[in-house]
PDBQT receptor file of N, H, CA, C and O in Angstrom, charges set to zero:
ATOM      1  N   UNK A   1      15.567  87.122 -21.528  1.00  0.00    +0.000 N 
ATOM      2  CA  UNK A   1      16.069  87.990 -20.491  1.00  0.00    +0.000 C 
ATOM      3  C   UNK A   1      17.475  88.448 -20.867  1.00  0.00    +0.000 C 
ATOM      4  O   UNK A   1      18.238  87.739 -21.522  1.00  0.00    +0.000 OA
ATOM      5  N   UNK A   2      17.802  89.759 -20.390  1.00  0.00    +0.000 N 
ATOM      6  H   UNK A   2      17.182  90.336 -19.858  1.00  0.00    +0.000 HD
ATOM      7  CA  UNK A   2      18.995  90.270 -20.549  1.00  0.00    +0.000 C 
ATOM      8  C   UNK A   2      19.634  90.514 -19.690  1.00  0.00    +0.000 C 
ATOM      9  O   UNK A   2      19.059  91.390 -19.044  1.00  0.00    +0.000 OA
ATOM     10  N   UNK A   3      20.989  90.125 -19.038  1.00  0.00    +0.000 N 
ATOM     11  H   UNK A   3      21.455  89.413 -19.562  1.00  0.00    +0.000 HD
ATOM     12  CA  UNK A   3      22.109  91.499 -18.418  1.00  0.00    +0.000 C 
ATOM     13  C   UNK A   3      22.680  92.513 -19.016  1.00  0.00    +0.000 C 
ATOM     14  O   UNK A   3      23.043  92.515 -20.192  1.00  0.00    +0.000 OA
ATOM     15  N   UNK A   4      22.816  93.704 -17.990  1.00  0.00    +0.000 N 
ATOM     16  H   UNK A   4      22.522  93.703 -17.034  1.00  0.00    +0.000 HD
ATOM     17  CA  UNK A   4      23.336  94.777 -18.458  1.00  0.00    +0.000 C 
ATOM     18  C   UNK A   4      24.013  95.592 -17.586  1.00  0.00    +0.000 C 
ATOM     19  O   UNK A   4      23.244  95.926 -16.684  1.00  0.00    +0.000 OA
ATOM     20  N   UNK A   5      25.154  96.082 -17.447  1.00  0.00    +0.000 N 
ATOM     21  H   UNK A   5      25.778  95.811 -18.180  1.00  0.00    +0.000 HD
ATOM     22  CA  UNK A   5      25.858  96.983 -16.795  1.00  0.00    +0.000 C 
ATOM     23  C   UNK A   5      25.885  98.422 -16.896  1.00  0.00    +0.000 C 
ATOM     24  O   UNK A   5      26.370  99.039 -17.845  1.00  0.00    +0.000 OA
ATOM     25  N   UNK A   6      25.079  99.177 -15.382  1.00  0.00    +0.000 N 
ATOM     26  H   UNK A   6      24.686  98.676 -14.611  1.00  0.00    +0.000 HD
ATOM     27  CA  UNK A   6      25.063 100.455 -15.945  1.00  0.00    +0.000 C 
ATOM     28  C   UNK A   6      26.509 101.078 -15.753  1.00  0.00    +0.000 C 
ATOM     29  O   UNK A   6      27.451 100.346 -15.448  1.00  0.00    +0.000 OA
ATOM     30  N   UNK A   7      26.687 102.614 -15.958  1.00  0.00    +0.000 N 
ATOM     31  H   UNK A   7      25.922 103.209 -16.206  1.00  0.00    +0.000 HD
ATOM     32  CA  UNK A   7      27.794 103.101 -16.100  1.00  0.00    +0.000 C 
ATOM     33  C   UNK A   7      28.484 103.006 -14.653  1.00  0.00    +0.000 C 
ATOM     34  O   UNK A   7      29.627 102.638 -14.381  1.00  0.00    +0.000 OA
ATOM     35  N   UNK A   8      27.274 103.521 -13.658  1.00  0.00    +0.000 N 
ATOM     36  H   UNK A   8      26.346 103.819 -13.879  1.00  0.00    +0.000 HD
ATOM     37  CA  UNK A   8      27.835 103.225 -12.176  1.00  0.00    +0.000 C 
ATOM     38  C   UNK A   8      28.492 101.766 -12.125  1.00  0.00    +0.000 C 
ATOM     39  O   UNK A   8      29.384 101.686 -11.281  1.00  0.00    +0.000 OA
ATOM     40  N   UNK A   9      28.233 100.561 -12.870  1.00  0.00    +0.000 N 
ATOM     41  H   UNK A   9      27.508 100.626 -13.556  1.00  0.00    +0.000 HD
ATOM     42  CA  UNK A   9      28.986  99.561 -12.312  1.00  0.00    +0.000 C 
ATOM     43  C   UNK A   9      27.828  98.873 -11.932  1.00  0.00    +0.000 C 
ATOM     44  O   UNK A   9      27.951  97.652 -11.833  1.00  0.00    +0.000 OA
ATOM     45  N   UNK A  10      26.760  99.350 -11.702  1.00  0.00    +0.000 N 
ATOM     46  H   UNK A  10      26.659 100.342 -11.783  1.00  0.00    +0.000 HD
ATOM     47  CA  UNK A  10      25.314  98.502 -11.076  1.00  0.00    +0.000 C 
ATOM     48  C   UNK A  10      24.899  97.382 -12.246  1.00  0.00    +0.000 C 
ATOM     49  O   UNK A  10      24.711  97.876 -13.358  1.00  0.00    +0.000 OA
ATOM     50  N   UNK A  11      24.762  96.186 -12.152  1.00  0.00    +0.000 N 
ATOM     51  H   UNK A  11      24.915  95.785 -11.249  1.00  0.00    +0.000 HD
ATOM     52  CA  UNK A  11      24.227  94.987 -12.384  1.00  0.00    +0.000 C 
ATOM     53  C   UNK A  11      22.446  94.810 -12.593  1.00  0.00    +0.000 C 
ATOM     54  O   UNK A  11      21.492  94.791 -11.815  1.00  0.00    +0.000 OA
ATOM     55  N   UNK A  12      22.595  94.712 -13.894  1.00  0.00    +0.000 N 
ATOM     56  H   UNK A  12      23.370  94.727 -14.526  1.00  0.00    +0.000 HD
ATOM     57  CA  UNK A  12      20.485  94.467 -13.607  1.00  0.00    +0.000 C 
ATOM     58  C   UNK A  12      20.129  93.306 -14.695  1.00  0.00    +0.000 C 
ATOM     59  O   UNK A  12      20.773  93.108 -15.725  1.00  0.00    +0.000 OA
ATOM     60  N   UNK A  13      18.999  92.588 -14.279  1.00  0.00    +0.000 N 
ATOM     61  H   UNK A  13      18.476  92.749 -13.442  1.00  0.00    +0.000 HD
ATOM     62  CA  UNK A  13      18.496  91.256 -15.126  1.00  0.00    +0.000 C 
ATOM     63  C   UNK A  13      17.430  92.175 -15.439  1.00  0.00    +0.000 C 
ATOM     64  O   UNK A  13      16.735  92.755 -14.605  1.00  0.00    +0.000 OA
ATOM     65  N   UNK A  14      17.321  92.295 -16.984  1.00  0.00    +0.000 N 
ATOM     66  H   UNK A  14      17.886  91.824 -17.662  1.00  0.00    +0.000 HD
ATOM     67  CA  UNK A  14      16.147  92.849 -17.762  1.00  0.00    +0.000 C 
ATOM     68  C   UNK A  14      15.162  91.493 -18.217  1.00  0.00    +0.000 C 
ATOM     69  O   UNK A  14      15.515  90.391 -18.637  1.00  0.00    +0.000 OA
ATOM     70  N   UNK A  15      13.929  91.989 -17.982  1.00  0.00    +0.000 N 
ATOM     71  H   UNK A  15      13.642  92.884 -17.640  1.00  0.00    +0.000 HD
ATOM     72  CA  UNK A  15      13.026  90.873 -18.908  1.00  0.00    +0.000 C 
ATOM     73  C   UNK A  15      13.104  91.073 -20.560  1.00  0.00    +0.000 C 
ATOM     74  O   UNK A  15      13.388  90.287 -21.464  1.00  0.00    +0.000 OA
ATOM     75  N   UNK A  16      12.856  91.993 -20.552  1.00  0.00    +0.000 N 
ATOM     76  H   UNK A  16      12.625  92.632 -19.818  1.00  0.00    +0.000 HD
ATOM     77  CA  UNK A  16      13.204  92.887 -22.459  1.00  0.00    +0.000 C 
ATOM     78  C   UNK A  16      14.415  92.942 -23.097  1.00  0.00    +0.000 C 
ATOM     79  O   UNK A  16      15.203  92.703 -22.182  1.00  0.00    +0.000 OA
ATOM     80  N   UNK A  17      14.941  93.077 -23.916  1.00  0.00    +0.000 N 
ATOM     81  H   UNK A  17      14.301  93.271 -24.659  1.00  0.00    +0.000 HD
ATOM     82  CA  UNK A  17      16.108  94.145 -23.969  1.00  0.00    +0.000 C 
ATOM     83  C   UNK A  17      15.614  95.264 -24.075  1.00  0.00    +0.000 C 
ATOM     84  O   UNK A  17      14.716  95.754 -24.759  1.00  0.00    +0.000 OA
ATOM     85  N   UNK A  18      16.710  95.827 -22.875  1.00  0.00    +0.000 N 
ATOM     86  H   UNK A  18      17.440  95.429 -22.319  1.00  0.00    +0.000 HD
ATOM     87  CA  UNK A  18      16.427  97.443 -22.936  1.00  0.00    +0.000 C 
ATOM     88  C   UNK A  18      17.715  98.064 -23.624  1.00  0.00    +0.000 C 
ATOM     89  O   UNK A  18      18.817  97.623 -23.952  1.00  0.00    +0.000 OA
ATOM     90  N   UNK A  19      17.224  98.998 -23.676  1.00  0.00    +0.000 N 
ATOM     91  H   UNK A  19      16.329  99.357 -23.410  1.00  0.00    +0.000 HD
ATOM     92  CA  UNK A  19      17.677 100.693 -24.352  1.00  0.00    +0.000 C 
ATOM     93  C   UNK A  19      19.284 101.311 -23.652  1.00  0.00    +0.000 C 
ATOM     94  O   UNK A  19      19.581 100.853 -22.548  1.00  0.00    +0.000 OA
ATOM     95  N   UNK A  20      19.811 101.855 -24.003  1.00  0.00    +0.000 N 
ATOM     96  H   UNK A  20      19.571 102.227 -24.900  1.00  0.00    +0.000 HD
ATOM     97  CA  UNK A  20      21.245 102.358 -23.310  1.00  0.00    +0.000 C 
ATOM     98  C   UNK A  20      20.874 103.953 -23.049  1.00  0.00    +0.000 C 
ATOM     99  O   UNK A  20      20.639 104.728 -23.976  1.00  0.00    +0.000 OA
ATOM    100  N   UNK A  21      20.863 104.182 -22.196  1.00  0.00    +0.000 N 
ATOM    101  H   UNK A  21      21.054 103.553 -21.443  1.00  0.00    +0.000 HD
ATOM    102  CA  UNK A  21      20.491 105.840 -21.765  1.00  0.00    +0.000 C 
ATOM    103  C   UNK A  21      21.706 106.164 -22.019  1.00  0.00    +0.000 C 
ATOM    104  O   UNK A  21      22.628 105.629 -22.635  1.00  0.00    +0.000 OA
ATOM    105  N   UNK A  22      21.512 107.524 -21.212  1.00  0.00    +0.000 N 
ATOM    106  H   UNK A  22      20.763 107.959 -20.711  1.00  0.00    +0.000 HD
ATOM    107  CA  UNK A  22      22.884 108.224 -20.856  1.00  0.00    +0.000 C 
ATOM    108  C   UNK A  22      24.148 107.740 -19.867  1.00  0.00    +0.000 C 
ATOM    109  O   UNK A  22      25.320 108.065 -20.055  1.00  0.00    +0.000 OA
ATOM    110  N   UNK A  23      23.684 106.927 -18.816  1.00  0.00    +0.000 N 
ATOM    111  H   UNK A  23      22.731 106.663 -18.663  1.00  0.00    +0.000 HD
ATOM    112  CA  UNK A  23      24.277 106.762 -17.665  1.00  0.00    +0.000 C 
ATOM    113  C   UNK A  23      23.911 105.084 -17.393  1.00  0.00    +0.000 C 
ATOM    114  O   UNK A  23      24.622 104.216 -16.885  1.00  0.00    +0.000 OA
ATOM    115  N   UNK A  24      22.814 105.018 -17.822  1.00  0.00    +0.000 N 
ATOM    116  H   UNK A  24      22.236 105.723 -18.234  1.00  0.00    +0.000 HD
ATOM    117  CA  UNK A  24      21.861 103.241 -17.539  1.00  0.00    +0.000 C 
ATOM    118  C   UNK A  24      21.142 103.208 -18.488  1.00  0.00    +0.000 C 
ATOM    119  O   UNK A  24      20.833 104.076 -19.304  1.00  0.00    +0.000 OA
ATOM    120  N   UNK A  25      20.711 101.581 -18.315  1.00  0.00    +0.000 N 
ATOM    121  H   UNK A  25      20.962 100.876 -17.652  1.00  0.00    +0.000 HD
ATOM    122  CA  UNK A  25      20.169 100.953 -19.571  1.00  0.00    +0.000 C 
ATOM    123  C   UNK A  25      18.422 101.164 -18.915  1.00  0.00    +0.000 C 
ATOM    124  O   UNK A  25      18.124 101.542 -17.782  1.00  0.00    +0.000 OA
ATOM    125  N   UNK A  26      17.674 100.860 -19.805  1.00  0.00    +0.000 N 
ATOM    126  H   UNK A  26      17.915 100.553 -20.725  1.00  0.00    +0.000 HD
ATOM    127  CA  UNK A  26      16.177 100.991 -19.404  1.00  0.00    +0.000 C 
ATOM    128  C   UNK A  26      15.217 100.428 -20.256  1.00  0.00    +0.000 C 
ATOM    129  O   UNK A  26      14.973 100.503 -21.460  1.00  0.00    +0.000 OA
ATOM    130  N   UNK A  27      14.533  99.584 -18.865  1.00  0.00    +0.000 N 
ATOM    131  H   UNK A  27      14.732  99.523 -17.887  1.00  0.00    +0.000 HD
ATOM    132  CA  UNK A  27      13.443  98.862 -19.863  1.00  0.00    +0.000 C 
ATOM    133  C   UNK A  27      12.756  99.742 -20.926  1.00  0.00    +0.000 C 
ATOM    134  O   UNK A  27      12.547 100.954 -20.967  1.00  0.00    +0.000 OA
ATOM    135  N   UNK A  28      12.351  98.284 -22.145  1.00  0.00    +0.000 N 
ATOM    136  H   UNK A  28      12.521  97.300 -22.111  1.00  0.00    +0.000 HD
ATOM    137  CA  UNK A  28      11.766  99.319 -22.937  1.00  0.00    +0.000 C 
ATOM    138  C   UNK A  28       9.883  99.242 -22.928  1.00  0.00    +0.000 C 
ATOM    139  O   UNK A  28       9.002  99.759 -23.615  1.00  0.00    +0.000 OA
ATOM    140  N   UNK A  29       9.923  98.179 -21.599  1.00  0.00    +0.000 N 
ATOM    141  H   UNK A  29      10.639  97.759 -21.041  1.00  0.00    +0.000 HD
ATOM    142  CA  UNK A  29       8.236  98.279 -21.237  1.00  0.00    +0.000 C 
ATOM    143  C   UNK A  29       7.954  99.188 -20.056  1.00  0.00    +0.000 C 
ATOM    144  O   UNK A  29       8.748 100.084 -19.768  1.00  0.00    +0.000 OA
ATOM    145  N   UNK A  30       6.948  98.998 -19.432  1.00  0.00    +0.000 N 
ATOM    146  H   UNK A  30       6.303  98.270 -19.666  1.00  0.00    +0.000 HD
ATOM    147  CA  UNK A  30       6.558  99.588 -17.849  1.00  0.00    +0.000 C 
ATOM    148  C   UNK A  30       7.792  99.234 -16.819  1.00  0.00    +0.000 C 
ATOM    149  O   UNK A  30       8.551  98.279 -16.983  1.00  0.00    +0.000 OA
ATOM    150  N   UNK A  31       7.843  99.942 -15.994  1.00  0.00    +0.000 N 
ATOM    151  H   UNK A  31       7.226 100.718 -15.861  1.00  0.00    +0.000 HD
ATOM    152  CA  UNK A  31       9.131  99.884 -14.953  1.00  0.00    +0.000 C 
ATOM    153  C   UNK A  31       8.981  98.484 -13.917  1.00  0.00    +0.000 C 
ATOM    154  O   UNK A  31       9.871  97.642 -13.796  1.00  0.00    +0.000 OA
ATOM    155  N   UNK A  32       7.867  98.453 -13.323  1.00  0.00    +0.000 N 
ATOM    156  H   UNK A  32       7.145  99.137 -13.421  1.00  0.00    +0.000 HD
ATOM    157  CA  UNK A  32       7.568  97.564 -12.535  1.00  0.00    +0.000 C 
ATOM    158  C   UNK A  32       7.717  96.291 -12.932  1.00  0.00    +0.000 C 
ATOM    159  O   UNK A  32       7.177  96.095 -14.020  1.00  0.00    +0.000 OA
ATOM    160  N   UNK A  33       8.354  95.152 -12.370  1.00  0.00    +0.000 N 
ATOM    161  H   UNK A  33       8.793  95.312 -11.486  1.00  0.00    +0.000 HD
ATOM    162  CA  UNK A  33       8.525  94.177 -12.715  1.00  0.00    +0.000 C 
ATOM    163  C   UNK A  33       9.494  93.643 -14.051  1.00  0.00    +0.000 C 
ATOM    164  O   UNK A  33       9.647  92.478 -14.417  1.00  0.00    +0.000 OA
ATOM    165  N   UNK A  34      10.115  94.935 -14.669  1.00  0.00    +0.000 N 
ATOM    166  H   UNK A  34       9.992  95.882 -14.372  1.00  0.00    +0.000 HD
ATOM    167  CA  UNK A  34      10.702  94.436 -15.859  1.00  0.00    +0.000 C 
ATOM    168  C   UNK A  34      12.337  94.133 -15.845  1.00  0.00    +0.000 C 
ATOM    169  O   UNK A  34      13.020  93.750 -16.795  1.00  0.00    +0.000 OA
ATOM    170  N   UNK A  35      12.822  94.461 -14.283  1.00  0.00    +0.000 N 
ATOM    171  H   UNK A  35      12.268  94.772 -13.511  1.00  0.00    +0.000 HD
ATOM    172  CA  UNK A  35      14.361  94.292 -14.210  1.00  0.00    +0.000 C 
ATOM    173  C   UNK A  35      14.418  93.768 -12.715  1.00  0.00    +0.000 C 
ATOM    174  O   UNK A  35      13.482  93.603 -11.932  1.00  0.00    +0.000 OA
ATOM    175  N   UNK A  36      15.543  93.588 -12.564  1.00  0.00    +0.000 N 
ATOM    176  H   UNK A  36      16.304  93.722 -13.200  1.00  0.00    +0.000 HD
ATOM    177  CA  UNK A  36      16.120  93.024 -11.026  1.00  0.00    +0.000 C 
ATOM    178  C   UNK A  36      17.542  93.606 -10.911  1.00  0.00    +0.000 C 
ATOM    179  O   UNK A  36      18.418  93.355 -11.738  1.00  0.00    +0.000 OA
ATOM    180  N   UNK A  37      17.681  94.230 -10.064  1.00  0.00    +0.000 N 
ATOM    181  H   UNK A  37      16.969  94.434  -9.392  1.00  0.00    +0.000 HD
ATOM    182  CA  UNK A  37      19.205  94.420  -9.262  1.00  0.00    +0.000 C 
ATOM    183  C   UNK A  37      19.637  92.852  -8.842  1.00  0.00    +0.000 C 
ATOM    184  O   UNK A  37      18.971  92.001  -8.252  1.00  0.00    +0.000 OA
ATOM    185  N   UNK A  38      21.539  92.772  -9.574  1.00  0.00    +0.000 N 
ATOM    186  H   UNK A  38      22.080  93.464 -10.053  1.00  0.00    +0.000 HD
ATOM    187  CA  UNK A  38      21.622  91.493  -8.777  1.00  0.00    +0.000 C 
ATOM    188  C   UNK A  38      23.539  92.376  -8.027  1.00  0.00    +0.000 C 
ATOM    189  O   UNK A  38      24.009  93.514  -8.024  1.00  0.00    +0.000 OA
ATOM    190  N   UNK A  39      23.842  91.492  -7.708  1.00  0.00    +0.000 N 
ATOM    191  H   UNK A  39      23.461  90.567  -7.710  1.00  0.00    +0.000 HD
ATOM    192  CA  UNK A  39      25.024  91.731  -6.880  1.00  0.00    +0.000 C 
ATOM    193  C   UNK A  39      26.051  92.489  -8.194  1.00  0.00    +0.000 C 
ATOM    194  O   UNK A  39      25.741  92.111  -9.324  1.00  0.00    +0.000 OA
ATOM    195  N   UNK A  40      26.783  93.128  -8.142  1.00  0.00    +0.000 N 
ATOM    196  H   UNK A  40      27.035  93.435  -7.224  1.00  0.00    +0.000 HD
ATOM    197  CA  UNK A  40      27.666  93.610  -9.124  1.00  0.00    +0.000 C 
ATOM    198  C   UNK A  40      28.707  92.702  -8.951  1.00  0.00    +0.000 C 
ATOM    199  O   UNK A  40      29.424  92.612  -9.947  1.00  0.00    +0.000 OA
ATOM    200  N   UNK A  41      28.908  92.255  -8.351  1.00  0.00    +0.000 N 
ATOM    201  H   UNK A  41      28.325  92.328  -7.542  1.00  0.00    +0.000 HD
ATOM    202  CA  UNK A  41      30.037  91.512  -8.312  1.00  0.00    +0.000 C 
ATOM    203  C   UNK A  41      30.563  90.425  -9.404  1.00  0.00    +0.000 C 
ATOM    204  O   UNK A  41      31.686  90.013  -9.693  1.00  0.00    +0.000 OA
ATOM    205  N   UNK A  42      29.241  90.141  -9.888  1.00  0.00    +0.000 N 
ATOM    206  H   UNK A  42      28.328  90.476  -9.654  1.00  0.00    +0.000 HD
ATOM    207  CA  UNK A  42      28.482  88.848 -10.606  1.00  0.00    +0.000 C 
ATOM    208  C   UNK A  42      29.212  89.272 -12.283  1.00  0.00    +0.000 C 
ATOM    209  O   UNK A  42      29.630  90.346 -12.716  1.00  0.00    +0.000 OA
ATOM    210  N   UNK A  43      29.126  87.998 -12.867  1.00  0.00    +0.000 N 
ATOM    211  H   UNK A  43      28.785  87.126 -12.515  1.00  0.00    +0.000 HD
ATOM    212  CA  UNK A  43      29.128  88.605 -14.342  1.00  0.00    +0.000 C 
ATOM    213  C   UNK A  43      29.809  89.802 -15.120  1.00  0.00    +0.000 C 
ATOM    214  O   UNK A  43      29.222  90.623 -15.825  1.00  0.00    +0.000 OA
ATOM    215  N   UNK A  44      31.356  89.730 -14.813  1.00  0.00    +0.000 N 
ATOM    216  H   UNK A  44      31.832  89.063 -14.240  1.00  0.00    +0.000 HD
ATOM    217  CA  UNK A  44      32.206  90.767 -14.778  1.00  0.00    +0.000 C 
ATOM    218  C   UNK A  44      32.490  91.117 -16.175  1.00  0.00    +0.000 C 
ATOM    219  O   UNK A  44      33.173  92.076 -16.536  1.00  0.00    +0.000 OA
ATOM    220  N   UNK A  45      31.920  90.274 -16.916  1.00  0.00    +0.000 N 
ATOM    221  H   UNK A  45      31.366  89.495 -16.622  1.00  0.00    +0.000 HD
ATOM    222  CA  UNK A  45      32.164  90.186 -18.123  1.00  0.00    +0.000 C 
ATOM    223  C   UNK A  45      31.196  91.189 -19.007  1.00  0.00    +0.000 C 
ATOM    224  O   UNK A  45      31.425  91.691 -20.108  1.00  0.00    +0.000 OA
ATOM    225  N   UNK A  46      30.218  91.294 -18.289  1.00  0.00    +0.000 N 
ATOM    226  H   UNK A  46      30.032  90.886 -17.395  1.00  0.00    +0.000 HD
ATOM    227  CA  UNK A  46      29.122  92.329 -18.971  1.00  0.00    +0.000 C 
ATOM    228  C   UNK A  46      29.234  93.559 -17.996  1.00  0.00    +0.000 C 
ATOM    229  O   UNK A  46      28.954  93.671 -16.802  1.00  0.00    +0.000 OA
ATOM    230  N   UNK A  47      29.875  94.677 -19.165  1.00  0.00    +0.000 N 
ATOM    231  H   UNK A  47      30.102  94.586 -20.134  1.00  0.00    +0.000 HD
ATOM    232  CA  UNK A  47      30.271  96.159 -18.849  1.00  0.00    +0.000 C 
ATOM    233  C   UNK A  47      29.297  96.899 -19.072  1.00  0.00    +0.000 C 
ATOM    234  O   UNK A  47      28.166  96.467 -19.296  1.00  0.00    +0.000 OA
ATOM    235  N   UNK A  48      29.615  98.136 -19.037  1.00  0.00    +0.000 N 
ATOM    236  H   UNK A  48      30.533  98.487 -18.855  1.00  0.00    +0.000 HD
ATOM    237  CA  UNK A  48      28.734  99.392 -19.844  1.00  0.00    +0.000 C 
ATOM    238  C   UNK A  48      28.649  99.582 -20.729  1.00  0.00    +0.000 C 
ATOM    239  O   UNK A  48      27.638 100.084 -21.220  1.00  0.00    +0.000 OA
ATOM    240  N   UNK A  49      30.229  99.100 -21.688  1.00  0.00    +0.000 N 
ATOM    241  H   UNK A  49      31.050  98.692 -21.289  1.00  0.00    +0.000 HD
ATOM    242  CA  UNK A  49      30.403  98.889 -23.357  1.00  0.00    +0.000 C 
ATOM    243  C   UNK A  49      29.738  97.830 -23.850  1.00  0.00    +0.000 C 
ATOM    244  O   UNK A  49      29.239  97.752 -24.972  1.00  0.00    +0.000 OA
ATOM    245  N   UNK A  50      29.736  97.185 -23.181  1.00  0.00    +0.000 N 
ATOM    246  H   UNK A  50      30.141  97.248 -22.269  1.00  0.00    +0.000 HD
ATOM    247  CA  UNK A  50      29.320  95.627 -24.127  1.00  0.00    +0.000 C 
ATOM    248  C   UNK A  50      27.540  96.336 -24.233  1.00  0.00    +0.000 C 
ATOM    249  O   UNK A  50      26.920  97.025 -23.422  1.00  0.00    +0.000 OA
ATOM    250  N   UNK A  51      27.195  95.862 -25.427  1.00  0.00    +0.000 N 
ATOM    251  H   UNK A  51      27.699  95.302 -26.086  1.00  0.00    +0.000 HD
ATOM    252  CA  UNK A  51      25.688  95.115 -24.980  1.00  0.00    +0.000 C 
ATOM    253  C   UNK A  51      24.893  94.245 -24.223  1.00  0.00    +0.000 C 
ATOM    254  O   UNK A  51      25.657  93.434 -23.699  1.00  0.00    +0.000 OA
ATOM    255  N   UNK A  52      23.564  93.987 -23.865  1.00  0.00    +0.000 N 
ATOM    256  H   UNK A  52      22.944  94.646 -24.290  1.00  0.00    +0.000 HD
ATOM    257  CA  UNK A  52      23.087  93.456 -23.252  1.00  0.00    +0.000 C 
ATOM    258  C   UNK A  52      22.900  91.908 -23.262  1.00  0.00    +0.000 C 
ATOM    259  O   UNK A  52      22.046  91.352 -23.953  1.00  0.00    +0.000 OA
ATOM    260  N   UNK A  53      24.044  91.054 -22.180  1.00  0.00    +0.000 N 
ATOM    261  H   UNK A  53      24.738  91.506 -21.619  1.00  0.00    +0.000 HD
ATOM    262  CA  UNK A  53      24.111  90.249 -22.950  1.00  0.00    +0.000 C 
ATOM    263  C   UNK A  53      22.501  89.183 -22.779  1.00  0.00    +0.000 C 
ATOM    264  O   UNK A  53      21.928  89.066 -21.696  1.00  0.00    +0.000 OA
ATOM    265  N   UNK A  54      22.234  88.818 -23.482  1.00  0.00    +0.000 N 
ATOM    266  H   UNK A  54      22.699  88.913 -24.362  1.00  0.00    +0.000 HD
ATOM    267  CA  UNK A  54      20.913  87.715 -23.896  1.00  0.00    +0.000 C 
ATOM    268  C   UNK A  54      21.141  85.928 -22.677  1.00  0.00    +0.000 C 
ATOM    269  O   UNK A  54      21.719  84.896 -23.018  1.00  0.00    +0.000 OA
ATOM    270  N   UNK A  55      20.665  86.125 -21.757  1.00  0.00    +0.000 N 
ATOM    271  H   UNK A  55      20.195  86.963 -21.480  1.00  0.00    +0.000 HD
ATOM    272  CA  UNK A  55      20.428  84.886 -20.819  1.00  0.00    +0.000 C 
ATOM    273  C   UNK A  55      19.402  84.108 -20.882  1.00  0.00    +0.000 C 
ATOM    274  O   UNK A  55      18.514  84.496 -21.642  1.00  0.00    +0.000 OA
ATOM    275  N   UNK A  56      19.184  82.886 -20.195  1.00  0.00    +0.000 N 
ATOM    276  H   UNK A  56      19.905  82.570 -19.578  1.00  0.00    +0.000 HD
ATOM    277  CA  UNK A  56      17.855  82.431 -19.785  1.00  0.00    +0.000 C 
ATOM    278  C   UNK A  56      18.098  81.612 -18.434  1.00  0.00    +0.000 C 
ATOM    279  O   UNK A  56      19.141  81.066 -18.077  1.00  0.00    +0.000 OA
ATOM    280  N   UNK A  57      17.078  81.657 -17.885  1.00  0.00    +0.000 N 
ATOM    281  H   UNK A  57      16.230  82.102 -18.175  1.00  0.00    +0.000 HD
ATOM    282  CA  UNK A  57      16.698  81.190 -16.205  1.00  0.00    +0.000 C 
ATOM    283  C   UNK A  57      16.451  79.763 -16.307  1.00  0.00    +0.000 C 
ATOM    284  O   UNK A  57      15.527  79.324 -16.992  1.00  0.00    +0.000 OA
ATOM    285  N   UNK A  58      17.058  79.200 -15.804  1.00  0.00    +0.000 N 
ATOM    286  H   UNK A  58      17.808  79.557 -15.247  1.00  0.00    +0.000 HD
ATOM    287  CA  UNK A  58      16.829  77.718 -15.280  1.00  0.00    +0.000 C 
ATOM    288  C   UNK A  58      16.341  77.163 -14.170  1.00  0.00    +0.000 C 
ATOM    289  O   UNK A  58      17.143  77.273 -13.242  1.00  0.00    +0.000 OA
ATOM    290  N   UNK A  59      15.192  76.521 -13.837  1.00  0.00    +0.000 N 
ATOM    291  H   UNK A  59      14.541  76.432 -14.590  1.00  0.00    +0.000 HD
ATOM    292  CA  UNK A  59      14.835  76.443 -12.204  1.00  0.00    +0.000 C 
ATOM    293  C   UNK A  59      14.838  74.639 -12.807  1.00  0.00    +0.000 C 
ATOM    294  O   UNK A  59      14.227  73.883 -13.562  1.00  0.00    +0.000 OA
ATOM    295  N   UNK A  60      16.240  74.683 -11.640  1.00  0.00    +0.000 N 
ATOM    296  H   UNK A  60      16.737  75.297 -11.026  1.00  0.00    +0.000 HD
ATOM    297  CA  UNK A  60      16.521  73.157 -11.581  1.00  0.00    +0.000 C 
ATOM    298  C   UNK A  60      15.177  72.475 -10.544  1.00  0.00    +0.000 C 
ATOM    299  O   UNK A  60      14.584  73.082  -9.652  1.00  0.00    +0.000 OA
ATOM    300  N   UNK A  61      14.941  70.985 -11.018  1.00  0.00    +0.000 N 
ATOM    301  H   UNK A  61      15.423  70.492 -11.743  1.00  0.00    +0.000 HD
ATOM    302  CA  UNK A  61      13.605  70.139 -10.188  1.00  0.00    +0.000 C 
ATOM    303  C   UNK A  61      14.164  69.661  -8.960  1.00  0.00    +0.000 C 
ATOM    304  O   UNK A  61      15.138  68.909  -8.974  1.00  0.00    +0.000 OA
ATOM    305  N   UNK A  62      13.547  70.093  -7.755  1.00  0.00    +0.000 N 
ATOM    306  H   UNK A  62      12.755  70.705  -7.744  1.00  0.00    +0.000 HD
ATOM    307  CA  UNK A  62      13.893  69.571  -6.511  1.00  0.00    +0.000 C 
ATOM    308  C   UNK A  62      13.443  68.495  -6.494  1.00  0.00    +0.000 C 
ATOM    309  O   UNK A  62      12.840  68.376  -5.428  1.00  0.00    +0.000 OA
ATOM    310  N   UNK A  63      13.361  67.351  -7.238  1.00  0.00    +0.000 N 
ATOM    311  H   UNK A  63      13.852  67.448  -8.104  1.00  0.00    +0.000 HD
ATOM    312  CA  UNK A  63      12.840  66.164  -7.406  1.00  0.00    +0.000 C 
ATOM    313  C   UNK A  63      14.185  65.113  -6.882  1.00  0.00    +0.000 C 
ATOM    314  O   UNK A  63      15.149  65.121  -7.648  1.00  0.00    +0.000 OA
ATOM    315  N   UNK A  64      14.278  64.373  -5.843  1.00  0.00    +0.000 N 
ATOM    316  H   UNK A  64      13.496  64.367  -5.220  1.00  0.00    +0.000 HD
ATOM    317  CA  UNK A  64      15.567  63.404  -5.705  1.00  0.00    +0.000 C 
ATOM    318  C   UNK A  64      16.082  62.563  -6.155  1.00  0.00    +0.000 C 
ATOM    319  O   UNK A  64      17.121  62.134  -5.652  1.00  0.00    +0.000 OA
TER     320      UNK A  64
């Protein structure tokens, strides 16, 4: 999975790495299901300049 910052400043979790348009980045599979809007606020560190940076998801065990 990737983050990426479009030019607006908008925040998105890619499943792929995507592509750098003109203005936003874009999956490079089918639209549906391949990104998430998250808060912009988040991850200030990934701009419009930078590349997409490369993450992975952790689902901690609700186990006690």
């Amino acid at each position: 999975m990737y983050l990426a910052r479009d030019n607006n400043k908008d925040l998105y979790l890619f499943y792929g790495k995507p592509s750098r348009g003109r203005e936003c980045w874009w999956a490079e599979e089918g639209v549906d299901g391949t990104y998430l809007k998250l808060d912009k606020s988040l991850y200030l560190e990934v701009t419009w300049d930078s590349e997409p940076l490369e993450v992975e998801l952790v689902v901690k065990s609700s186990d006690s």
